[in-house]
N, C-alpha and C positions, 0 to 999 in steps of 0.2 A: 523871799516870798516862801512861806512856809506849807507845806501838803494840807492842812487843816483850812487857811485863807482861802485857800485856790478851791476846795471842797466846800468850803462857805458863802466864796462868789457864785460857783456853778449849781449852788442849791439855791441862792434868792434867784438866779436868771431862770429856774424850772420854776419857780414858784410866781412870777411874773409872768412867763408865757403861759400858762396856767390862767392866771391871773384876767390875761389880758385877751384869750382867745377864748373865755365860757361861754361870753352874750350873745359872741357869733354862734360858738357851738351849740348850747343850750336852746337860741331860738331856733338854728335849721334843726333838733332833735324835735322841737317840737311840732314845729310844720311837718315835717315828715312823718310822724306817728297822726299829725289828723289826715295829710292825703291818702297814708297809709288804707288808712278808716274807712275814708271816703269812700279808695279801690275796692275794698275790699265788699262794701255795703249796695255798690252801685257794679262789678262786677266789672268796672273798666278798666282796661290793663294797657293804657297807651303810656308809653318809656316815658315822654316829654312831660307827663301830666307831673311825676315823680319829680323831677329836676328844676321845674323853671320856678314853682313854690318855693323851693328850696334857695334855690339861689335869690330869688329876688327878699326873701327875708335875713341872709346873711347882707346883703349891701343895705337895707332897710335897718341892720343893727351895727353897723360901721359906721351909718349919718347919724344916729343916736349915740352911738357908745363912745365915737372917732371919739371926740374932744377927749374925753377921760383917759383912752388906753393911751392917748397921746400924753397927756399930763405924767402917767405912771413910767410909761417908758423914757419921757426924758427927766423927770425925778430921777429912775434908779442911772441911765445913765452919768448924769450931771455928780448924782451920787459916788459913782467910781471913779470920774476925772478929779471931785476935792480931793478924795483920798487917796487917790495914786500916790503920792510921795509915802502916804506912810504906809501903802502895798511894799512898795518895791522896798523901801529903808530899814 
């Protein structure tokens, strides 16, 4: 297994988790920037108000997105157990 393969496995597995953590990310960036809003426009500065938006939209894009990040992630797996013989060979 040569320095180049091994730098090319560890560069699709950042580009998958990338990949595969945006919709959660992207949605709780966006919920947060309108509660953000909200605090800011209505003056209320209660901790919980910040956090339970936020969370309940990252589990709200895991029941939407699940199926998918599951398909990619066990693609690139199933991907690297074909080609294990010619990794390691």
């Amino acid at each position: 297994m040569s320095g180049d393969l091994v730098i090319q496995l560890a560069q699709n597995a950042l580009m998958i988790v990338l990949l595969v953590a945006a919709p959660m990310l992207g949605l709780g960036l966006i919920v947060g920037l309108m509660v953000s809003v909200f605090q800011a426009t209505t003056s209320i500065q209660e901790q919980t108000l910040a956090f339970i938006p936020k969370i309940v939209a990252v589990f709200v894009a895991i029941l939407i997105f699940g199926p998918w990040m599951l398909r990619i992630m066990v693609g690139y797996v199933t991907n690297i157990f074909v080609n294990l013989p010619l990794y390691i060979g």
